[in-house]
GUNURO-559525 format. One record per residue (C-alpha): residue in one letter; x, y, z. Coordinates in steps of 0.1 Angstrom, whole numbers. Each point is the difference from the previous one (the first is absolute). Example, Ala and Ser with C-alpha at 12.3 -4.5 7.8 and 13.67 -1.06 7.14 Angstrom:
BEGIN
FIKOL   aa      px      py      pz
FIKOL    a     123     -45      78
FIKOL    s      14      34      -7
This chain:
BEGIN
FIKOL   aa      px      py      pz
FIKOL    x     278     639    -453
FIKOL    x      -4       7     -34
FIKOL    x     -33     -22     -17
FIKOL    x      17     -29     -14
FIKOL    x      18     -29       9
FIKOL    x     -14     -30      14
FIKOL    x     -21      -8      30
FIKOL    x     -11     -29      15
FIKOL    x     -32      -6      20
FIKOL    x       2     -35      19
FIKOL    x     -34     -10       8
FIKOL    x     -29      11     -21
FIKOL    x     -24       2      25
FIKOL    x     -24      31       2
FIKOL    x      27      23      11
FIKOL    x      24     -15     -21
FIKOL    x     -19       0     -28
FIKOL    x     -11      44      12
FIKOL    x      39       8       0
FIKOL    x      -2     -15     -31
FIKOL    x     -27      23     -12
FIKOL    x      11      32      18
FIKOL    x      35      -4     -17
FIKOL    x      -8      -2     -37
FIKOL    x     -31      28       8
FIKOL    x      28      23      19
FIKOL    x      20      -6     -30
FIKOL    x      28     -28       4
FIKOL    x       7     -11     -37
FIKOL    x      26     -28       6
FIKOL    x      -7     -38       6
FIKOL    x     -24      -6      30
FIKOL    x      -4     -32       5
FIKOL    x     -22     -18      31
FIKOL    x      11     -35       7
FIKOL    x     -29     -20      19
FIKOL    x       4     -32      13
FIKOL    x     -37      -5      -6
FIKOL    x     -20      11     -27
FIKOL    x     -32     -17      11
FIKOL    x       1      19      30
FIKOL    x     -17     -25      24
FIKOL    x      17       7      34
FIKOL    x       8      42     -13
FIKOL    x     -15      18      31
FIKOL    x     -12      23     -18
FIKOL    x     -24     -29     -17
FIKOL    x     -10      -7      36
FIKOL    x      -1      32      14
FIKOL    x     -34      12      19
FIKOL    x       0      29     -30
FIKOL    x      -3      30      29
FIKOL    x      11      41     -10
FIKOL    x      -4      24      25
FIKOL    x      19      27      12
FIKOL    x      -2       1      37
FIKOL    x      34      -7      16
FIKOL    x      15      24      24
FIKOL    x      37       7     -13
FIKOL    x       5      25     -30
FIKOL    x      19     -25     -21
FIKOL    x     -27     -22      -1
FIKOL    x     -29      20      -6
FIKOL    x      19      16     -30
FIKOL    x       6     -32     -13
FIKOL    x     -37     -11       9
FIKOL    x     -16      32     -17
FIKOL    x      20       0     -33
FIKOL    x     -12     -39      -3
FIKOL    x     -30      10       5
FIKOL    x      -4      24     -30
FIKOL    x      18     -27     -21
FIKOL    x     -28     -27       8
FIKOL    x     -31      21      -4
FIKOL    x      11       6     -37
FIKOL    x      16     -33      -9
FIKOL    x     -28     -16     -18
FIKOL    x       4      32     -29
FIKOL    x      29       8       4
FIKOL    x      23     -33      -4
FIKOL    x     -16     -16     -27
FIKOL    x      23     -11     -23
FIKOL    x      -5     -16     -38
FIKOL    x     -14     -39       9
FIKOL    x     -10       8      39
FIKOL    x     -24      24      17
FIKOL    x       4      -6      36
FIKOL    x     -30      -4      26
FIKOL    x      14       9      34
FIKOL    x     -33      15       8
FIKOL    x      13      24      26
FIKOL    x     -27       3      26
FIKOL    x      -2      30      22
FIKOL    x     -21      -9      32
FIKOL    x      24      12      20
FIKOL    x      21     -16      35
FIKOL    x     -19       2      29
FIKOL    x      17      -9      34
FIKOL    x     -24      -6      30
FIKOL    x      17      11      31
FIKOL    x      -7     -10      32
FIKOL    x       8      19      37
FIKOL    x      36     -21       1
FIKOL    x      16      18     -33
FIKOL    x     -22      35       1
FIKOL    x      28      21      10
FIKOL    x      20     -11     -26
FIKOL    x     -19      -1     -29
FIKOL    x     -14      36       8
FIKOL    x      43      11       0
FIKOL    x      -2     -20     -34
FIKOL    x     -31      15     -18
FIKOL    x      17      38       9
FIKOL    x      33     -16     -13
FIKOL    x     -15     -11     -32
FIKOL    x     -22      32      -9
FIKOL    x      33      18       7
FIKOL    x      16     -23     -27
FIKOL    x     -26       3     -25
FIKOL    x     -20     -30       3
FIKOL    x     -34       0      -2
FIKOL    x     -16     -16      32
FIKOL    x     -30      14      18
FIKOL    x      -7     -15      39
FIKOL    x     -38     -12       5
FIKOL    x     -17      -2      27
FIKOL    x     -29     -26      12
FIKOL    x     -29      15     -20
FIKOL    x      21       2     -33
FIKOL    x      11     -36       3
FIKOL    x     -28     -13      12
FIKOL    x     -15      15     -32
FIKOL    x      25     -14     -21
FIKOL    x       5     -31       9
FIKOL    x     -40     -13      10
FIKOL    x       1     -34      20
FIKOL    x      36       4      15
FIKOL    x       8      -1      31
FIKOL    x      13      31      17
FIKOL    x      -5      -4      40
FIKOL    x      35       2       6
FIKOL    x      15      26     -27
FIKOL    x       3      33       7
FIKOL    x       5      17     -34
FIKOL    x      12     -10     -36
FIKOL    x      27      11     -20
FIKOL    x     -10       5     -44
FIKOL    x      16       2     -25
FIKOL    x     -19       3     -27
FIKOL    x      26       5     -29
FIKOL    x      13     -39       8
FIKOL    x     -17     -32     -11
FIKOL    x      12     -30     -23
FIKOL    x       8     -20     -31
FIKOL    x       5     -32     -17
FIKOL    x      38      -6       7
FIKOL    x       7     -26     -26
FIKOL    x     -15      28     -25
FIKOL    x      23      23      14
FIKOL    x      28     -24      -6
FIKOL    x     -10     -10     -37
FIKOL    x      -7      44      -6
FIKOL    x      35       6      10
FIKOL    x      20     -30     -16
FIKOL    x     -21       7     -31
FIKOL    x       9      39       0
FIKOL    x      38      -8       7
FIKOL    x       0     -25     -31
FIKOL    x     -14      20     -24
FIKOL    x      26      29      10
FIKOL    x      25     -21      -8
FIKOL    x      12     -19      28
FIKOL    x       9     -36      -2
FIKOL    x     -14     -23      25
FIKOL    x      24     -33       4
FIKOL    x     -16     -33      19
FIKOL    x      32     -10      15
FIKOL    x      16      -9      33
FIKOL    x      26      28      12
FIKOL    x      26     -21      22
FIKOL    x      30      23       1
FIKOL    x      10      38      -3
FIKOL    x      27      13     -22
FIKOL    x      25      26      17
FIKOL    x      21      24     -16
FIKOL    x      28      11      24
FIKOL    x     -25       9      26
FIKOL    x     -30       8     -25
FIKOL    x     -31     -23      -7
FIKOL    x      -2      -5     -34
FIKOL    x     -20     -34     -13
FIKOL    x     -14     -25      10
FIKOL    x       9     -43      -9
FIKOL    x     -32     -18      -4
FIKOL    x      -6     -40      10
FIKOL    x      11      -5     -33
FIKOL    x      31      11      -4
FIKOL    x      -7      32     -24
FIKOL    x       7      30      14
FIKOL    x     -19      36      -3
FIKOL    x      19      33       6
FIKOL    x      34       0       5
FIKOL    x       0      41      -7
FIKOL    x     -34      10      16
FIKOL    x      -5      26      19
FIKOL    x     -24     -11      24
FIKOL    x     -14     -34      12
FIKOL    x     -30       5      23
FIKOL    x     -10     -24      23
FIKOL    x     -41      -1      -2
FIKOL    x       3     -36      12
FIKOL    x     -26       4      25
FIKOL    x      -2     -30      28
FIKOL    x      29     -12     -17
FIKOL    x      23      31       1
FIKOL    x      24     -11      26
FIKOL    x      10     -28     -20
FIKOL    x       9      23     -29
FIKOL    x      17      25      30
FIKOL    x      24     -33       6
FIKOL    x      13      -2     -33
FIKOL    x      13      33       2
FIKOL    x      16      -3      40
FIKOL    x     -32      17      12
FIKOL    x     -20     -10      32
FIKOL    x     -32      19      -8
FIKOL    x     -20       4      28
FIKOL    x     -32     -15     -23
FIKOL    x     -17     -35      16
FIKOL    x     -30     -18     -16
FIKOL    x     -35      -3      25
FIKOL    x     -31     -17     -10
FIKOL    x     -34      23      -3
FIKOL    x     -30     -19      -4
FIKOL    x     -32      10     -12
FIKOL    x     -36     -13      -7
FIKOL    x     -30       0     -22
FIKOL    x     -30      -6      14
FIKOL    x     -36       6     -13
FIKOL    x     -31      21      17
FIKOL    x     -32     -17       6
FIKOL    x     -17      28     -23
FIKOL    x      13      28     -21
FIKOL    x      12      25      22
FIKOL    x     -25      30      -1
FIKOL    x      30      23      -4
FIKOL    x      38       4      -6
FIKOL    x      28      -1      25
FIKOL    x      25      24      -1
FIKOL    x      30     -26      10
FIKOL    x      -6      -1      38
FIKOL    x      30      -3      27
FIKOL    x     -13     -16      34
FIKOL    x      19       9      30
FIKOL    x      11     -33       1
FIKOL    x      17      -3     -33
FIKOL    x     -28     -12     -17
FIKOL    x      -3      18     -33
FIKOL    x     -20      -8     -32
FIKOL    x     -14      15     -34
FIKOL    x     -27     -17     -19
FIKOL    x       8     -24     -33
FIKOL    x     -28      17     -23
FIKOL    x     -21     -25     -18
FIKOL    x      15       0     -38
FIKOL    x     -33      -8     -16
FIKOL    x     -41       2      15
FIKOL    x       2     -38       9
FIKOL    x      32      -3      23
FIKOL    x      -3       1      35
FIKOL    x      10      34      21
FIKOL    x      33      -8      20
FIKOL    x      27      14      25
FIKOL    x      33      -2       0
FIKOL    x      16      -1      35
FIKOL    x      34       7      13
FIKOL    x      19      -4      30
FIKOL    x      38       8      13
FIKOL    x      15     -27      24
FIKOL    x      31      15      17
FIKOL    x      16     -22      11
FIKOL    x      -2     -24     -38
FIKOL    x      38     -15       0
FIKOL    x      16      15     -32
FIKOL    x       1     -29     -24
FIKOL    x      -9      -9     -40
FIKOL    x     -32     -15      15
FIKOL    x     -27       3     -29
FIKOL    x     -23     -28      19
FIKOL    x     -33      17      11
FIKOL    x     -10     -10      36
FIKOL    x     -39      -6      -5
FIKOL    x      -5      -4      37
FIKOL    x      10      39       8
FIKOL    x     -36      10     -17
FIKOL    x     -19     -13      31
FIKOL    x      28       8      23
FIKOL    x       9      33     -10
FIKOL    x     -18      17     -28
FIKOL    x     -34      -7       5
FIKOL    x      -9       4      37
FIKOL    x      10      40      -3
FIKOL    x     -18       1     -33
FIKOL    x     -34     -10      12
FIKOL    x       3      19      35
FIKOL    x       5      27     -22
FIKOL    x     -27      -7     -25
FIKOL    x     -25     -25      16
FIKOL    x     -20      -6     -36
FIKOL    x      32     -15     -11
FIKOL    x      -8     -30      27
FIKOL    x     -10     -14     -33
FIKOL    x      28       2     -24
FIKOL    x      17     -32     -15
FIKOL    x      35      -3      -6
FIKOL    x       6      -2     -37
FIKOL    x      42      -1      -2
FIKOL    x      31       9      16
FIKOL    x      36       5     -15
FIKOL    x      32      14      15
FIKOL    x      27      25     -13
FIKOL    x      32      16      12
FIKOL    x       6      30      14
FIKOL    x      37      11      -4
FIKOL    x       6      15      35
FIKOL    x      28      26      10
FIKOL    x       9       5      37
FIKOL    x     -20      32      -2
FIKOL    x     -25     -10     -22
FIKOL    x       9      21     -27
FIKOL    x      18      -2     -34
FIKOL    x      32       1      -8
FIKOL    x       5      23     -31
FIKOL    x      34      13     -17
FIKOL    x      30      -6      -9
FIKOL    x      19     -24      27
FIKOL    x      32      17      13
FIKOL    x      21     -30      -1
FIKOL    x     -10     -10     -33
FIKOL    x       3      30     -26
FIKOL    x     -23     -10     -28
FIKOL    x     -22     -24      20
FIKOL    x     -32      15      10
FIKOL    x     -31      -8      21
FIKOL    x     -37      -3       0
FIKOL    x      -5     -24      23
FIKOL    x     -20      -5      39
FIKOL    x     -33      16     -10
FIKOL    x     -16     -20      32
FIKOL    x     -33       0     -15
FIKOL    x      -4      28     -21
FIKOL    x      22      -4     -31
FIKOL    x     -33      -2     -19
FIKOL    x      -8      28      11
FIKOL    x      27      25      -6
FIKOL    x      12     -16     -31
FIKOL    x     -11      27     -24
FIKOL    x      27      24      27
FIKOL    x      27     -23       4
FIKOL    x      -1      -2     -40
FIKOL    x       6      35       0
FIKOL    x      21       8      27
FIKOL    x      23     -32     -10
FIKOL    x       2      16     -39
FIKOL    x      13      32      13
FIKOL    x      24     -15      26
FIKOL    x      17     -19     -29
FIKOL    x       0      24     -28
FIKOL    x       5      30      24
FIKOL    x      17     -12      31
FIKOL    x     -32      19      22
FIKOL    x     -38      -1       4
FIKOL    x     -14      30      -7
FIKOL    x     -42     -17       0
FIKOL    x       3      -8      32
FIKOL    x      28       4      24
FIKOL    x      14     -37       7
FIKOL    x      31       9      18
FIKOL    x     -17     -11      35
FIKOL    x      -2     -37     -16
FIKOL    x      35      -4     -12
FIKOL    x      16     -32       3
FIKOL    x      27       5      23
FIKOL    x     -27      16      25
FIKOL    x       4     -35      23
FIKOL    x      38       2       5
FIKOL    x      -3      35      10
FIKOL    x     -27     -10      27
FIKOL    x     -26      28     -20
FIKOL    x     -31     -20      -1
FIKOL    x     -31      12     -17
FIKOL    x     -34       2      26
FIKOL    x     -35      -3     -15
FIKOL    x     -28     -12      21
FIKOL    x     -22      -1     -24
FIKOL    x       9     -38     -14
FIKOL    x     -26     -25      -2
């Protein structure tokens, strides 16, 4: 595709907003223009997101994805300021480390192999070593641990700002608007109608869809049953009786569990966790309501068996954010088959945050270039479902 023309990015999200970026960086000098539904962001989830990187899945596509994110965030701070913003995304590398118990030891001893073999950096641990690492937790039941120590986290809503910021000041337009309807060409996307009756496009050469929870709504206005269903994830703040006497890399119990500490900003604010939790079986739904009753029920009984000291901790907050879900858990990405022009970034299932600076990337090239060449992509194309070629990686949390 040659450089110009224009493309249109609906949803300005934090991937939306990284396609943005990647494009004008990679060298696309025609319109770009990112229509958002919400500029203040409030129900975004990547403003709600837990703020976890780490590389340790167990399917190549992935961890390539995972690994060139990872490079991104440990050099955002410097290297996407822009004139008017210097972003703070504080990238944090304390590493992932899963506990495992007897139940999954074969399987995550096949995974670490898998992952060395893929490049990731992950280093198993045995007793002593987390035992040392982690003083005051609980390990009578664990076998071993699985590090990463390349992994950690970030302020999401900083990631958001960095990004939208970056993509502005190249150039591309960001349009707080309501996209109700698709414009076709023949058999081409080419615009999008907006709630109030202007139109944008009409000749573009791509519309991406970056609508997140949201994206099989978009999907319907151009025929398109997208495999892509909204689920609630809850998480919660709570506060430790007395400053933790170290850091915690972010920490995934065998039973879901996971959390990562909310540093203290300044001397006199109190040292917190923030704690995570998966329900499978969450019905799919636009359900932003956070269920206050699930911290005794769910999150903080497996907490404190894990970490007795935190018998103490108080329950500061909850909120709850979507996780756009595929069948397989995993995105779809490219250029749908029955809709030339119309392509997808959509069904992160928890990790969109994460990968953003890759899908950015991979999503630039795919448009201007009709292939990936950063990461191959191909495995997560968006007509993988009707062709019954689902994408397995056990490694979601």
């Amino acid at each position: 595709m040659k450089t110009g023309g224009t493309i249109i990015i609906v949803g300005g999200g934090v991937v939306g907003s990284s396609i943005a970026y990647h494009l004008r960086r990679d060298g696309h000098d025609g319109r770009l223009v990112v229509v958002e539904r919400d500029p203040t962001y409030a129900r975004a989830s990547s403003s709600l997101a837990m703020g976890g990187v780490r590389q340790q899945f167990s399917s190549a596509v992935n961890i390539g994805l995972a690994r060139y994110s990872r490079r991104f965030y440990a050099e955002f701070d410097d290297t996407m300021r822009v004139p008017g913003h210097h972003p703070r995304v504080n990238f944090r590398s304390r590493g992932y480390l899963f506990l495992v118990d007897e139940a999954s030891s074969s399987r995550f001893e096949a995974r670490v192999e898998r992952q060395r073999g893929l490049g990731a950096q992950v280093e198993r641990l045995g007793l002593d070593a987390l035992a040392d690492r982690l003083p005051g937790v609980r390990l009578d039941d664990i076998r071993f641990g699985v590090f990463g120590a390349d992994d950690g986290y970030l302020e999401p809503r900083d990631v958001l700002r960095g990004f939208r910021a970056a993509a502005a000041a190249a150039g591309a337009e960001f349009v707080p608007a309501e996209v109700t309807g698709l414009l076709r060409r023949s058999d081409r996307v080419v615009g999008v109608e907006l709630a109030d009756g202007t139109t944008v496009g009409g000749e573009a050469v791509a519309v991406v869809n970056a609508a997140g929870p949201f994206a099989a709504r978009l999907g319907a206005m151009a025929g398109l049953e997208l495999p892509v269903y909204p689920v609630r994830q809850q998480l919660f703040r709570c506060a430790l009786p007395t400053p933790w006497p170290y850091r915690f890399p972010v920490v995934i119990d065998p039973t879901g569990v996971h959390w990562r500490h909310d540093d203290p900003v300044t001397e006199s604010d109190p040292d917190r966790l923030i704690v995570a939790c998966t329900r499978l079986g969450e019905p799919p739904g636009e359900n932003f309501e956070c269920d206050l009753s699930r911290w005794e029920a769910d999150f903080r009984p497996p907490l404190v068996r894990r970490v007795p000291r935190l018998e103490a901790a108080t329950l500061v907050d909850g909120w709850a954010g979507l996780y756009a879900m595929t069948p397989d858990h995993n995105p779809l990405l490219g250029e749908h088959p029955d809709a030339p022009g119309f392509f997808l970034a959509n069904g992160f299932s928890g990790h969109g945050l994460m990968i953003a600076p890759a899908v950015g990337k991979v999503l630039s090239e795919l448009i201007r270039t009709g292939r990936s060449d950063t990461v191959d992509v191909s495995s997560l194309d968006p007509g993988r479902f009707d062709r019954g070629e689902l994408v397995h990686d056990e490694a979601m949390i």
